[in-house]
N, C-alpha and C positions, 0 to 999 in steps of 0.2 A: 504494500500500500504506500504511496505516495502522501509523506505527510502534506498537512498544509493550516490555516487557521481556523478554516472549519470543521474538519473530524481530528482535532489535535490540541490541546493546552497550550500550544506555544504561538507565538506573533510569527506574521507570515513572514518575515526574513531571518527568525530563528528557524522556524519552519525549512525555509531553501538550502539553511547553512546544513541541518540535520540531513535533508536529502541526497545533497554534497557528500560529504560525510560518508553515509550510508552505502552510495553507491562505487565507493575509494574501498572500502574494508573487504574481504576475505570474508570467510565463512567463521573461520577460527576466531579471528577481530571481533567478528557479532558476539562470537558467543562468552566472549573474555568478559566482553564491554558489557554486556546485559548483566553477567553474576556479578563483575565490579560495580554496575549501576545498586543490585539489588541488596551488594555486600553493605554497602555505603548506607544505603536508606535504612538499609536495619541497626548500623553502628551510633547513626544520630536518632533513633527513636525519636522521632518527629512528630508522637503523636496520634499518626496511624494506626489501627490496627491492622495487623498481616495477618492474611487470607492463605490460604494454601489451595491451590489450582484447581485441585478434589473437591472445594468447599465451595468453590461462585457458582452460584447460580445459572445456569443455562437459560437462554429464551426457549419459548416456544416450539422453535425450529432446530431446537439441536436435542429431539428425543430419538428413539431409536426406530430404525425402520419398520414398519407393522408389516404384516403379512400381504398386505396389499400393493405394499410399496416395493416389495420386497420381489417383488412375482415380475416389476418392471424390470429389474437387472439379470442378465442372461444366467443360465443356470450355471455355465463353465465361468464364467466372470464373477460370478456368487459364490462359486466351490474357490477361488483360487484365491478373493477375497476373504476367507476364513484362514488361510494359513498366515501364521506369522513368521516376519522375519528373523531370522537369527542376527545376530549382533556381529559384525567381523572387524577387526581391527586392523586399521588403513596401514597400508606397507610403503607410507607416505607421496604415494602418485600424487597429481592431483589432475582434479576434471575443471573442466569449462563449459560451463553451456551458455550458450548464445539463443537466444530469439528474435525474429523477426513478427510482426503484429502489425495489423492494420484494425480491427473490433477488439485483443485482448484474448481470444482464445490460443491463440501460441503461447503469451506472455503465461498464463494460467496453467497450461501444461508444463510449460518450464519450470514454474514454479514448486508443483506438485510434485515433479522431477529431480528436480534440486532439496527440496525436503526431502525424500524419500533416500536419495544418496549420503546427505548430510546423517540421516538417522542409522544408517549400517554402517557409519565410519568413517567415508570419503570425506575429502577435503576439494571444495565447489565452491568457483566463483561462478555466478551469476549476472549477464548481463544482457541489455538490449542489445541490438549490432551497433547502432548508433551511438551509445556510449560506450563500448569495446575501441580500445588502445589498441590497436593494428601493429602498430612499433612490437606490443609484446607477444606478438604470436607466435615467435620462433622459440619462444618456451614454452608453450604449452605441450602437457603428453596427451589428455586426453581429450577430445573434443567435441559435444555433441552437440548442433542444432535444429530445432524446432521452431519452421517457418511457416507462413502461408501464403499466398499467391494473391496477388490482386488486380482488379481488371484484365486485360489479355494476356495473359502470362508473366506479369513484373510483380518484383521482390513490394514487400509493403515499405510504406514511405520512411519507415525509420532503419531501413536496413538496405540503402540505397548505395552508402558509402563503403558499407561493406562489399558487397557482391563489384562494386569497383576498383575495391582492394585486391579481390579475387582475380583479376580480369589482366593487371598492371603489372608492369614491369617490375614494381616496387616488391611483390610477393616475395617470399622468398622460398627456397624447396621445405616439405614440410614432410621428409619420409620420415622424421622420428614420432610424427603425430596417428596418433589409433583417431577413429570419428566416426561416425553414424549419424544419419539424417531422418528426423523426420517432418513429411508434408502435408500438408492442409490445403484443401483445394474443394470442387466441387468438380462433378462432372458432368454436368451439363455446358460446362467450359470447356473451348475446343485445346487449350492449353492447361490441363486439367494438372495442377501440383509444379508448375513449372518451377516455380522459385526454389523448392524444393529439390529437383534433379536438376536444374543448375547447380546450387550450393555442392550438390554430390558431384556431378564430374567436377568444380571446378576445383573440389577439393582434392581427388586424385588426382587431375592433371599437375598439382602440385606435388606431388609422391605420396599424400596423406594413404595410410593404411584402411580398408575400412573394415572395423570391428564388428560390426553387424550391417546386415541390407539393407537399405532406405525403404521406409513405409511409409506409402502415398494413403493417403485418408480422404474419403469422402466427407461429405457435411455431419453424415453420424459416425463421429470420427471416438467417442471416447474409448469403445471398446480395444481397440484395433491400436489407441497409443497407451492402452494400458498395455496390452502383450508387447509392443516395442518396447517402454520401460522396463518392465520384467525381464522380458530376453535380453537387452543391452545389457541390465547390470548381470543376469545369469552367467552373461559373456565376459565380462568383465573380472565378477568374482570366481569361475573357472580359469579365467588365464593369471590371476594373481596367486591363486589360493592351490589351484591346478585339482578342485575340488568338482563335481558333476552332480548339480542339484536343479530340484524339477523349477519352473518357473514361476514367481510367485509374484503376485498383485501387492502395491504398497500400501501398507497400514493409513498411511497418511490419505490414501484416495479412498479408502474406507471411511475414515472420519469424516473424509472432504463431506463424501457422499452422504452421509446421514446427519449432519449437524449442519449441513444448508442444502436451500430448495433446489432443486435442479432440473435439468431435462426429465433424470430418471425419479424422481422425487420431486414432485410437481406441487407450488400451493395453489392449493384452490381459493380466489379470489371471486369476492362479492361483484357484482356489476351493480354502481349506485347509479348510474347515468351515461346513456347513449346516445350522444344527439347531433345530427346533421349540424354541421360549421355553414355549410352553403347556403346561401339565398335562393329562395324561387326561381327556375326557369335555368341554375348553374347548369353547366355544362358536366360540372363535378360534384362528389361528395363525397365529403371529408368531417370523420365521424370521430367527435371528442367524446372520450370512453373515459371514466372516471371506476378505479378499481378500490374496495375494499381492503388494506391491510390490517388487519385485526390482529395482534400478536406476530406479525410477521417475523419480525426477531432482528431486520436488518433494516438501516438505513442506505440513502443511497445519496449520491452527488449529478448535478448538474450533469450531462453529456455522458449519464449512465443510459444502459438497455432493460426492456423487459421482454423475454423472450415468453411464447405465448405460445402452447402445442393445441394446434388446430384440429379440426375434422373438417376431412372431405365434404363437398357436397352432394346428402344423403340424395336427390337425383338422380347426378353422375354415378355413385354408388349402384343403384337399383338398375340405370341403364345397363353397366358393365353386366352385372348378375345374368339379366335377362340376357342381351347378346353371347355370354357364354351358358347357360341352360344350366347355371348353378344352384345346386341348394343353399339358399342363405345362411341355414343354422350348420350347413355341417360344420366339422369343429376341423382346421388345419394349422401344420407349425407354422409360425411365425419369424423360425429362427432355429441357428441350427440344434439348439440346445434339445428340443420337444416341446417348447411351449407352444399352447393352442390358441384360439381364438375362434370365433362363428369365423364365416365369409364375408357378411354382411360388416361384422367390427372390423375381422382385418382389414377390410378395403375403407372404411371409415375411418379409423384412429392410429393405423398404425402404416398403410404402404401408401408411397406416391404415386399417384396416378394422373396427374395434371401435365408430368414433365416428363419429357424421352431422354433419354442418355445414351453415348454410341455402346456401353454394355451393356444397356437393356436392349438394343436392337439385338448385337451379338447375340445374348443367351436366347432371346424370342426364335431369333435363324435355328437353335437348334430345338425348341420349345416347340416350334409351331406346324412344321412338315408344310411348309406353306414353299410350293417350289418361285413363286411371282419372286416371293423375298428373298431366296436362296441367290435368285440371281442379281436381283439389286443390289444386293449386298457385296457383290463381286465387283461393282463400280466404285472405286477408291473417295473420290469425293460425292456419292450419293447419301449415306448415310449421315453424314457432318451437316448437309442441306435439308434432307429429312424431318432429324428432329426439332429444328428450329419452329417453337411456335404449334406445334401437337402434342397430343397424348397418347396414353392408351388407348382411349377409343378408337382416335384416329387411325389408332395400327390397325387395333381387331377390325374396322372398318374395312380398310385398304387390303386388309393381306386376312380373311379369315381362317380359323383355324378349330377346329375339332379333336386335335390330339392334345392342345393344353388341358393340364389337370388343375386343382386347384391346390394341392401339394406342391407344384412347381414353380407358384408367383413368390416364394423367398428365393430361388432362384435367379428369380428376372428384377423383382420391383426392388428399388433400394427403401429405405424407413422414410416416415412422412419426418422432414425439416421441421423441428419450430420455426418460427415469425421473430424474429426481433425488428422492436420499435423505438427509438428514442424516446426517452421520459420527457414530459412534457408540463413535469408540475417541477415544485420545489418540496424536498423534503421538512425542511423549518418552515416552511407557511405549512404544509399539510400531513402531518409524522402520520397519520394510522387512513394516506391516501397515494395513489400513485396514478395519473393523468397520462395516456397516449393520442395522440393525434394519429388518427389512419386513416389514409387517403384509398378510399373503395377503386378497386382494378377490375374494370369492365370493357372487354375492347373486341372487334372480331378479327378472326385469322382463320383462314381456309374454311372459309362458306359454314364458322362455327362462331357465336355468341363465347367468347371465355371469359373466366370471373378470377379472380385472386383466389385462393383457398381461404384464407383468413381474416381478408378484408371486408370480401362478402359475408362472411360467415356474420363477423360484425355487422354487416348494412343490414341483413335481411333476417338471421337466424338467431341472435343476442339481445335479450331485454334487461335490462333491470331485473335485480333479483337472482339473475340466474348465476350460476360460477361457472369458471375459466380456469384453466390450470396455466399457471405462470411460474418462471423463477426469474430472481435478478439477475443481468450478465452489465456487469462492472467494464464501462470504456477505459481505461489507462491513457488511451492516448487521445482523447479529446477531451481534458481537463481546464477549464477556466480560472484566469488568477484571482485572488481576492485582493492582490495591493492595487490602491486607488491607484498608484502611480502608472501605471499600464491601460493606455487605451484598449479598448475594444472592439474589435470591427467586427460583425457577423455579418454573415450570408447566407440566405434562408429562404429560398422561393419555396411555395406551397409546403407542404410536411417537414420540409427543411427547417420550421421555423419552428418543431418543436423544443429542440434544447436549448434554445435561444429564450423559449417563455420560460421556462425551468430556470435559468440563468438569472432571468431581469427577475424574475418573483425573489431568487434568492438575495439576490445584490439589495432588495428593497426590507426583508426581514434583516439582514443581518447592518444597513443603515448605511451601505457605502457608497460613495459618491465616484466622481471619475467618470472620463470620457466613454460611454457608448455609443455604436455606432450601427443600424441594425438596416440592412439591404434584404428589402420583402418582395415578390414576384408573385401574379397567378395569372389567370385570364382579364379576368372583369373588375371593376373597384366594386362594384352596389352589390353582385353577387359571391365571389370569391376572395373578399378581404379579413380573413382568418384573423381570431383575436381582434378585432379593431376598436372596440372598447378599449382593449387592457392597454394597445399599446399607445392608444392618442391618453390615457390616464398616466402613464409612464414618461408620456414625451411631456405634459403639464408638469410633473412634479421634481423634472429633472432626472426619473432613472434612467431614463434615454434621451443621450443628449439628441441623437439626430436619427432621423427617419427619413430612407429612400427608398420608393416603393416603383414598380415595373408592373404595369399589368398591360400583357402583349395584346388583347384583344380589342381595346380601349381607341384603340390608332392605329390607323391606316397600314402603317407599315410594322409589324411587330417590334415590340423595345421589351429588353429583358434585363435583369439586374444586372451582367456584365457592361449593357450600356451606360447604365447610372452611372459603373465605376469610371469608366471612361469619359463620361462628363463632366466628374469631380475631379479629373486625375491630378490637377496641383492640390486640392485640398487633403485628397486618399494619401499621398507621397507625406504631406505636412504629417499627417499620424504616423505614418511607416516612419517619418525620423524622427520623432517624438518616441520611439519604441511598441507602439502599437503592438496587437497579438491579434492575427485574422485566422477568423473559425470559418468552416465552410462545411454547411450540412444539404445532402440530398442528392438528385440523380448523377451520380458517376458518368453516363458516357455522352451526356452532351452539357448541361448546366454548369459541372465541374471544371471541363475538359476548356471551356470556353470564359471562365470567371478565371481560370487559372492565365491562360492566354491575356486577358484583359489588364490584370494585375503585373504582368510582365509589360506589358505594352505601356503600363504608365509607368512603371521602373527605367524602361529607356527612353520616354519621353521627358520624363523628368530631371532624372539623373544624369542622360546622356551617354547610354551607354548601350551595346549589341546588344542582341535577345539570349545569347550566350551568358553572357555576363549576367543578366536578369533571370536568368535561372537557377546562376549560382547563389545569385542574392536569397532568394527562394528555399535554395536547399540550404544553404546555414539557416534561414529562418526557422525551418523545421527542426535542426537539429537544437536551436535555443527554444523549441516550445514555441514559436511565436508565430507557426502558420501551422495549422491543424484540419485536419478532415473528418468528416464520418458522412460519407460519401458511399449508396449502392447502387 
């Protein structure tokens, strides 16, 4: 956790120094410096009474899993989480792990990773790639990281400078180094874990040895980097110990897993309110959901997620059935363990069925005895065109088939994705509430009506009353400062402007003042102006100093918040040199791709300088925290 002055006792530039600090020390350093901390408070008896760890109280969320919860984690993942680790003593190596993160799910696995190492003995430093000294790489022995991919196959924004490190002359040979990779990716990406098997050749093209295989992960990736964990360190403590022991799950992902809410340990949240953001006659809707936390047990921060496990729509569901002549209730695995499920649930709450991937085409080719597909599939670039923009229907459509069983779709389908959303309230204005703004996905594609799995689920099938199963997912890298001294520019078209409401709510509970600066975008003003209460209330009282707003439909020629910036471009530069910190939430492959452009464009309009140079200005920006994304 990244301290700072609102989840911490200390003022924000005690705060930075501690960060600092933090991120300088060794594993050994923590752990000196914590029993020196705790030596020290006990010798001045302060007054305090001491607690011992067995005595505090737990929330709500850190009781043990029930039998229900219990049934959600695979039966082999359940059997290997019951063994404990044995204790082994470090023959003084030491490990490195690195992550690269774009949401925070690398960083978290690293994390998990790095506990688990630290607890049987290793000696682990810890770092982003972004903050890893390149200088000292030619001492490390052991090395492992845990990346994810982002947009068309590139590294995520804080491990940029890494994988250039990789690339440069400056490298150095690295055959004394052991390393293992693991990837994070989707597969409906046609560059599916790239960041990933870069990092792996480019770390043998340097001599690096590799001590276990690179595991590429799909979206439901937890299972799949707990057996990497496991096997890495198996491998590990069989080459130090020269010892042959089975592979075993870390206590610490045990804990993780039952003392906070998760994909596999889901809370069930209250729906106090679901109500269209849109005016009459919008184009769009965009639905502010307001959830119950009742004992949840955790707070959260500004530019946090709430991820949301959806069901299909029960329709599509009933369609599939009928077109394959299935019994709804029979009961089939779900996985390879033996767990069951109806048909009618599997295909509702647990498989995807919305989105094709080029292995669901694969495994269907041998699923289906359908010879149309046997031979499409023999055209190299057919299949990558194919799935763009269908589903299963669409397959069983096109290509029918009568040898599929209903035993065979864990074969073909991958697990239904949670949803993550940006929070969109403040935790200090509303502790026992948490606020998302979703914008409803209704569009057509090949002569079909398609919906969002979860957005619709919200527009049309979600009231009041009902519950949701939720857990928090913690952004790391889209954190907002609390010293006044630091402008703030946001950019925020349509849903993008939910952590920016989370932001200004907080900045107005906790009573601070300082430059804001907030770039909003939709269609229409009278219809699509999201929040416009709250924020002409905020630009009245001063928590926003400034408000520029884009709505493309308004005017003849479309104008979008990149134009604003370019409007303002000596005013935007005046903040950039004043230290400013620009957030940038919402659609990745045009909004982003085009405010990012924009921002450079006034860098060398301003400054006077290449589009070269304005990118570099850009990339240190990132590395100081002061240009952030949460960008899909």
């Amino acid at each position: 956790m990244k301290l700072n002055a609102s989840n911490s006792p200390f003022t924000a530039s005690q705060a930075d120094e501690l960060n600092t600090l933090i991120r300088s020390l060794s594993s050994k350093q923590k752990y000196w410096l914590s029993g020196y901390l705790l030596n020290e408070q006990t010798l001045e008896g302060d007054g305090h009474s001491s607690t011992s760890t067995d005595e505090v109280e737990l929330p709500n969320s850190a009781t043990p899993l029930n039998n229900q919860q219990q049934s959600s984690i695979p039966s082999e993942t359940a059997h290997m989480l019951e063994k404990k680790e044995p204790h082994i003593e470090s023959n003084g190596s030491h490990i490195t792990v690195l992550y690269g993160t774009e949401s925070g799910n690398a960083m978290n696995l690293a994390e998990i990773f790095t506990d688990r190492l630290i607890d049987i003995g290793h000696d682990v430093t810890l770092n982003a790639m972004d903050d890893f000294d390149t200088t000292t790489v030619s001492q490390i022995e052991n090395l492992f990281i845990i990346t994810s991919t982002h947009g068309e196959g590139d590294p995520p924004d804080n491990a940029w400078d890494f994988y250039d490190f990789l690339e440069s002359k400056q490298a150095p040979r690295l055959d004394h180094v052991s390393f293992s990779v693991l990837a994070l990716g989707d597969q409906t990406y046609e560059f599916f874990c790239q960041a990933g098997k870069d990092a792996d050749t480019g770390l043998e093209k340097l001599g690096a040895q590799r001590l276990y295989p690179r595991v590429d992960c799909d979206i439901d990736y937890e299972e799949d980097a707990e057996k990497w964990m496991a096997n890495v360190i198996n491998t590990i403590d069989n080459t130090e110990n020269n010892v042959q022991s089975e592979p075993i799950i870390s206590e610490s992902i045990k804990s993780a897993k039952e003392k906070k809410y998760s994909k596999s340990n889901p809370y069930y949240a209250e729906v106090l309110a679901n109500d269209n953001l849109n005016g009459e006659g919008s184009n769009k809707e965009t639905r502010h959901v307001e959830l119950l936390l009742d004992n949840f047990g955790e707070s959260y921060d500004p530019g946090d997620c709430i991820g949301v496990l959806p069901k299909n729509d029960p329709q599509m569901v009933d369609l599939l059935i009928s077109m394959l002549g299935w019994d709804p209730e029979s009961q089939i695995p779900i996985n390879a363990n033996g767990d069951t499920l109806s048909v009618e649930e599997a295909l509702t709450t647990h498989f995807e069925i919305t989105r094709l991937t080029l292995p669901l085409l694969m495994s269907a080719e041998l699923y289906f005895d359908n010879d149309e597909l046997t031979e499409q599939m023999e055209e190299e670039d057919w299949a990558k065109e194919y799935v763009v923009g269908r589903d299963l229907i669409d397959l069983l459509t096109d290509f029918p088939t009568t040898e599929l069983q209903p035993e065979n779709l864990t074969d073909i389908l991958r697990k239904l994705p949670p949803r993550e959303y940006s929070i969109s309230s403040s935790f200090m204005a509303t502790p026992d509430e948490v606020h998302l703004t979703v914008g409803t996905v209704r569009y057509q594609a090949h002569q079909r009506q398609r919906k969002g799995v979860c957005s619709v689920q919200f527009a049309e099938r979600v009231k009041p009353g009902d519950m949701v199963p939720i857990y928090l997912k913690r952004n790391a890298n889209f954190k907002f400062p609390t010293s006044e001294d630091i402008p703030v520019i946001m950019i925020g078209p349509g849903t993008g402007i939910a952590p920016f409401r989370s932001y200004l709510q907080e900045r107005e509970e906790l009573g601070l003042t300082g430059q804001t600066w907030l770039f909003f975008g939709e269609q229409h003003r009278t219809t699509d102006f999201l929040y416009e209460d709250e924020l002409q209330q905020w630009l009245d009282n001063g928590n926003l100093s400034r408000l520029d707003l884009a709505f493309s439909r308004d005017t003849e020629q479309k104008e979008y918040v990149q134009h604003r910036i370019l409007e303002h471009s000596h005013l935007f530069n005046e903040w950039l040199e004043q230290g400013a910190a620009i957030y940038i939430c919402g659609d990745e492959k045009c909004m982003a791709k085009d405010v990012h452009q924009a921002i450079k464009d006034v860098l060398v309009k301003e400054c006077h300088i290449s589009q070269e140079e304005a990118e570099t200005v850009l990339r240190q920006m990132k590395q100081q925290h002061r240009y952030q994304r949460d960008v899909y």
